[in-house]
KOLGUFI-174806 format. One record per residue (C-alpha): chain; x, y, z. Coordinates in nm, 3 decimals, decimal comma. Example, Ala and Ser with C-alpha at 12.3 -4.5 7.8 and 13.67 -1.06 7.14 Angstrom:
BEGIN
NODE/chain/X/Y/Z
NODE/A/1,230/-0,450/0,780 $
NODE/A/1,367/-0,106/0,714 $
//
This chain:
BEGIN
NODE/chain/X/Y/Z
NODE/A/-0,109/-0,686/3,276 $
NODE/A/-0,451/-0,597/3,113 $
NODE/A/-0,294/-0,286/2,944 $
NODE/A/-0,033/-0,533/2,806 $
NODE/A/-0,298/-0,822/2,711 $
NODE/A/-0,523/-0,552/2,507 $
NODE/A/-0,243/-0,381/2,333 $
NODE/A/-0,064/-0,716/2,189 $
NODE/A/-0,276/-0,721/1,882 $
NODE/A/-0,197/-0,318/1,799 $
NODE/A/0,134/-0,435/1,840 $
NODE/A/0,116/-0,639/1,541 $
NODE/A/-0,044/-0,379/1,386 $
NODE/A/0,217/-0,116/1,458 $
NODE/A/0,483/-0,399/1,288 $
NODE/A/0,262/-0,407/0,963 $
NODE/A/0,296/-0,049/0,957 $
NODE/A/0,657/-0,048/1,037 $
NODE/A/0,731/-0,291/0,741 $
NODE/A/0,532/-0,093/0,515 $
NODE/A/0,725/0,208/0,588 $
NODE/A/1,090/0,018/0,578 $
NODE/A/0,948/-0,094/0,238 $
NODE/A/0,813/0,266/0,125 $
NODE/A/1,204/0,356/0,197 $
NODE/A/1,384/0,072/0,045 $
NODE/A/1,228/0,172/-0,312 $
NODE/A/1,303/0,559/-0,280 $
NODE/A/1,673/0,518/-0,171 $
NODE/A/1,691/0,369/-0,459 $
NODE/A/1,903/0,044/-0,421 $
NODE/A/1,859/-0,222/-0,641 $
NODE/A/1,961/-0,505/-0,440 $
NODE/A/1,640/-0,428/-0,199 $
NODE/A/1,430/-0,428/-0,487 $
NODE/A/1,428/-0,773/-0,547 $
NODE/A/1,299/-0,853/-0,192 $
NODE/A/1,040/-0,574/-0,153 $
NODE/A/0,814/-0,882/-0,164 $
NODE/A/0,937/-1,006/0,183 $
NODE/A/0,801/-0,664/0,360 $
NODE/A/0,508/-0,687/0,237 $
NODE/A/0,496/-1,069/0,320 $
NODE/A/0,560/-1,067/0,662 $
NODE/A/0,349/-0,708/0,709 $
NODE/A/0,034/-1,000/0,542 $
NODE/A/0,159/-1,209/0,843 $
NODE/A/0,084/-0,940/1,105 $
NODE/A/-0,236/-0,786/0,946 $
NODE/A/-0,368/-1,161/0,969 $
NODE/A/-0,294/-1,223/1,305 $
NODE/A/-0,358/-0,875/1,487 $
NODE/A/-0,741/-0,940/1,442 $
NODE/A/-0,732/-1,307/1,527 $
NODE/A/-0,566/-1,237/1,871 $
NODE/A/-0,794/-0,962/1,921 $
NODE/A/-1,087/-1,161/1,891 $
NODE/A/-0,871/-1,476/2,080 $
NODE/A/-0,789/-1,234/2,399 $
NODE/A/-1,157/-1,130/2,406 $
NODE/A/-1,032/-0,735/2,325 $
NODE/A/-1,109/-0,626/2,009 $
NODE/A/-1,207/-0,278/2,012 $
NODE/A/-1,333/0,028/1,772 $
NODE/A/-0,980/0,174/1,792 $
NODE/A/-0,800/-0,185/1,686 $
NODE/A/-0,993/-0,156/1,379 $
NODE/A/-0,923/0,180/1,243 $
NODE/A/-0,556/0,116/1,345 $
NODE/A/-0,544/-0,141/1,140 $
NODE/A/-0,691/0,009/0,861 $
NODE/A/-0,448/0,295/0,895 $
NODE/A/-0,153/0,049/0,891 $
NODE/A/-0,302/-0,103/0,592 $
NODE/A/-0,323/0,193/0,385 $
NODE/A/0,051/0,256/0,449 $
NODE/A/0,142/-0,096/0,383 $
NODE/A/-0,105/-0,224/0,071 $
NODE/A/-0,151/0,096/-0,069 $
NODE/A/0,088/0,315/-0,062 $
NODE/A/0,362/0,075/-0,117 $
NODE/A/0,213/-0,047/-0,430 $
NODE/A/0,165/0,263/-0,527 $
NODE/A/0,585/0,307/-0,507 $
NODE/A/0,657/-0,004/-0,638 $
NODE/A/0,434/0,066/-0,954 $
NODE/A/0,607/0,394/-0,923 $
NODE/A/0,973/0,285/-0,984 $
NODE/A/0,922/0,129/-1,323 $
NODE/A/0,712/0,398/-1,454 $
NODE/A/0,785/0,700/-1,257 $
NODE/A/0,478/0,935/-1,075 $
NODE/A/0,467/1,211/-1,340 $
NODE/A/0,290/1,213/-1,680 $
NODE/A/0,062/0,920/-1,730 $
NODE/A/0,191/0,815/-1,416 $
NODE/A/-0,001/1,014/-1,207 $
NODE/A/-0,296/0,828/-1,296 $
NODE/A/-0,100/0,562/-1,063 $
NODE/A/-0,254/0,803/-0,776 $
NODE/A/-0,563/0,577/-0,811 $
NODE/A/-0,424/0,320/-0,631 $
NODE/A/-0,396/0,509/-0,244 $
NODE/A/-0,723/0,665/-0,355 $
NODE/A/-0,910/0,362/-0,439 $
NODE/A/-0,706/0,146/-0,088 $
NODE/A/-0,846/0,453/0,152 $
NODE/A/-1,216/0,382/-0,007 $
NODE/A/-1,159/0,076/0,000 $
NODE/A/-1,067/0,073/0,377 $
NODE/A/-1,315/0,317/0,467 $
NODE/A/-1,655/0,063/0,271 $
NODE/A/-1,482/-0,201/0,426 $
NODE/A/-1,496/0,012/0,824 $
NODE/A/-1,863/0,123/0,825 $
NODE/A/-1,998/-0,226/0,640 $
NODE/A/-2,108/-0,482/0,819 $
NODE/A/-2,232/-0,723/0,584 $
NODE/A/-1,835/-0,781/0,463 $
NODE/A/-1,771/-1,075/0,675 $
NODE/A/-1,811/-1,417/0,470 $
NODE/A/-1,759/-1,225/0,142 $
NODE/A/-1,598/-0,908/0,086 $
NODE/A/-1,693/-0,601/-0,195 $
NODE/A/-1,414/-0,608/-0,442 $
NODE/A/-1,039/-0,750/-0,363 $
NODE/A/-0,886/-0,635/-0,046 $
NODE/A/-0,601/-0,382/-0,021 $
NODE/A/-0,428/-0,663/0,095 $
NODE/A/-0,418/-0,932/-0,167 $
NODE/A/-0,354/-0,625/-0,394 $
NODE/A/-0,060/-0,538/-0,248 $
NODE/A/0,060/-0,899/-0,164 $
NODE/A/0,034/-0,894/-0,579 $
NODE/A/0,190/-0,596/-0,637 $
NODE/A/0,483/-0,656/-0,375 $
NODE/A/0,594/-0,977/-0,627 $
NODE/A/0,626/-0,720/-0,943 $
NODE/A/1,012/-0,619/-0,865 $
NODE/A/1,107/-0,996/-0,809 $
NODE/A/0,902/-1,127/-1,166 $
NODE/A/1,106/-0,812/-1,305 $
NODE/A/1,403/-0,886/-1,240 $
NODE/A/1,389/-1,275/-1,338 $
NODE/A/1,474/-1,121/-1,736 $
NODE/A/1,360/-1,527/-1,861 $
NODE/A/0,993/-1,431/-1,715 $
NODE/A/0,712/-1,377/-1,944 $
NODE/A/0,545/-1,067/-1,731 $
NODE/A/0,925/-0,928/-1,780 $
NODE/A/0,965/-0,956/-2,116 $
NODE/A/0,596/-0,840/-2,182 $
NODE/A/0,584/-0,542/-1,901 $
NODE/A/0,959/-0,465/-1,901 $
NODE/A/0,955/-0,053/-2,018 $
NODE/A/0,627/-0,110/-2,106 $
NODE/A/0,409/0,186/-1,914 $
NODE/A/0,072/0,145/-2,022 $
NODE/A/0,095/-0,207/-1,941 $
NODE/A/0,218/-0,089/-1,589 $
NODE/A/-0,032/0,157/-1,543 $
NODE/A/-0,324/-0,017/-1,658 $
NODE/A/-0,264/-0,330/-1,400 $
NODE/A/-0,257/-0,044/-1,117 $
NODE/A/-0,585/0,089/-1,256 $
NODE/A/-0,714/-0,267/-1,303 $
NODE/A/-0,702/-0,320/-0,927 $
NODE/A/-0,777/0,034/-0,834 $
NODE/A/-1,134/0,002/-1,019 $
NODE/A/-1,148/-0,387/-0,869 $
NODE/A/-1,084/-0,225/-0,528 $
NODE/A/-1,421/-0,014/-0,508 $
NODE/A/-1,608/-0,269/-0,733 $
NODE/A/-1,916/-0,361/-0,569 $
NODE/A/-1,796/-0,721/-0,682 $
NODE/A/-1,815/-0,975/-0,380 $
NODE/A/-1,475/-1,130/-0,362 $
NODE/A/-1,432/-1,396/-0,096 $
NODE/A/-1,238/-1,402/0,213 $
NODE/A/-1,051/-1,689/0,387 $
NODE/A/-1,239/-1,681/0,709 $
NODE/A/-1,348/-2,055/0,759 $
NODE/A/-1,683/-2,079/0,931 $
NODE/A/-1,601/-2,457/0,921 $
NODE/A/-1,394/-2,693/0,735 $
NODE/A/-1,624/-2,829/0,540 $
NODE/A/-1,534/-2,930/0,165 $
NODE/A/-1,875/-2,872/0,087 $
NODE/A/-1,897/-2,518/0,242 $
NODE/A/-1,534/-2,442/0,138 $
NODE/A/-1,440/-2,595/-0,190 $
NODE/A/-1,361/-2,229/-0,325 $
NODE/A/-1,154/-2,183/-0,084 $
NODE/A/-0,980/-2,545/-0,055 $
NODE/A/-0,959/-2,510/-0,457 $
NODE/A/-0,711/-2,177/-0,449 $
NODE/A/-0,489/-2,282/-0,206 $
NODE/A/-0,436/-2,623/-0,400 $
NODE/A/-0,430/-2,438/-0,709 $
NODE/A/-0,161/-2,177/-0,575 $
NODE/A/0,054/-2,430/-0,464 $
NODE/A/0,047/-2,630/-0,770 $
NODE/A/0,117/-2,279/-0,982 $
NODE/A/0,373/-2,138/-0,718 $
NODE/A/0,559/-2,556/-0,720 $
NODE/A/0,561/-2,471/-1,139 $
NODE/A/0,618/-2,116/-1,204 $
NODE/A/0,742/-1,981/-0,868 $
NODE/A/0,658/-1,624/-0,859 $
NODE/A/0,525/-1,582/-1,205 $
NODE/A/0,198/-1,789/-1,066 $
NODE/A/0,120/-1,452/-0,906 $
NODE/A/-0,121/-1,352/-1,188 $
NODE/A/-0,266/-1,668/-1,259 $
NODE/A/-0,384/-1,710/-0,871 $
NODE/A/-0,542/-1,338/-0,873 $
NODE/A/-0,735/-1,481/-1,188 $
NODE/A/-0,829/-1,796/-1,044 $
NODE/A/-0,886/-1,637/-0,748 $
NODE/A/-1,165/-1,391/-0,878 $
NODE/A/-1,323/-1,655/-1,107 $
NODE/A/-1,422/-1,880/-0,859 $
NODE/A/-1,489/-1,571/-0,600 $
NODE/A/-1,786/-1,495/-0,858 $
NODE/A/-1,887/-1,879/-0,861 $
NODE/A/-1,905/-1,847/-0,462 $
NODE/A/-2,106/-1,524/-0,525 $
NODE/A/-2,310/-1,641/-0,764 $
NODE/A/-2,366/-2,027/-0,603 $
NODE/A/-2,501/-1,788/-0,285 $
NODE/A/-2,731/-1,574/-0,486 $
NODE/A/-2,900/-1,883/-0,651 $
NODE/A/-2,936/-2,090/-0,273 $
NODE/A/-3,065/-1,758/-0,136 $
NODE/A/-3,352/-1,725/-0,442 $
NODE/A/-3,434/-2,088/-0,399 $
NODE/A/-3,534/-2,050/-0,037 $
//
């Protein structure tokens, strides 16, 4: 029973990493009724890489192996996925190939993120994760024609590309993003925090999936606020 206890949170794990690798093979066969709904792979692969640390830490057996599982899973799932779904509107050849940056930049990412410890409250640039939750909405913004991202990115490559580098340089920024783990509810302590999620609800009730862009920009203005509210408490001490 204590083999089963310890190994339910790399079971969740080992479902993000499935997903990521049903999703990696919905884009290359090719069918374009999957396309559309990439999004929910990578959606419910989000839903497992939340939980599988929070039950770790719940049944009391998180452990050195959990963690680089994880990050293993979530190279598969937020950044090599991306890196396909980027891939099938502008093709991995060419200027394409510069699309590369995005595993690249996920496996740093992953690998800062492993050996530092002062990424708990804050992290150093976005996560692989809220990249590819991004990314993962592309095909379904695509494929609504009456979008504005369509008619602005549709068959347009250096657009394409330059969003993947975007996030690949954001990735291994040294920029402190912040992360959703509540120390408390607090307004005070949180309002960043309590701010996004009313924001993205109020974008995603108005625009539906063409918010997507507007919350990553939200998003990383008031992650530099948080950043930059801590700096100035920490100097006035």
């Amino acid at each position: 029973m204590n083999w089963i206890r310890k190994n339910i949170p790399n079971l969740f794990t080992i479902l993000n990493l499935s997903l990521g690798v049903m999703g990696i093979h919905a884009i290359l066969t090719g069918d374009t009724a999957v396309a559309p709904t990439i999004h929910y792979y990578v959606f419910a692969a989000a839903f497992f890489d939340l939980f599988d640390g929070l039950l770790a830490r719940k049944l009391n057996v998180a452990s050195e192996f959990g963690v680089q599982l994880d990050s293993l899973a979530d190279l598969i799932t937020f950044g090599v996925l991306p890196t396909f779904i980027y891939g099938s509107f502008v093709g991995l050849e060419g200027w394409g190939l510069l699309l590369l940056s995005v595993p690249i930049c996920s496996a740093i990412r992953l690998a800062i993120f492993n050996t530092d410890a002062s990424q708990t409250t804050s992290f150093k640039g976005i996560s692989t994760t809220a990249h590819g939750l991004f990314a993962a909405l592309i095909p379904i913004i695509m494929y609504n024609q009456s979008s504005w991202f369509a008619r602005y990115f549709d068959g347009n490559n250096i657009a394409m590309i330059s969003i993947a580098l975007f996030f690949s340089i954001l990735m291994v920024s040294p920029l402190r993003m912040m992360s959703f783990k509540f120390e408390n509810l607090s307004i005070k302590d949180n309002w960043e925090r309590f701010l996004l999620i009313l924001s993205a609800i109020v974008l995603i009730a108005v625009w539906q999936y063409d918010a997507a862009p507007f919350i990553i920009l939200i998003y990383i203005v008031l992650s530099l606020m948080h950043y930059f509210k801590g700096v100035s408490s920490n100097s006035k001490r």
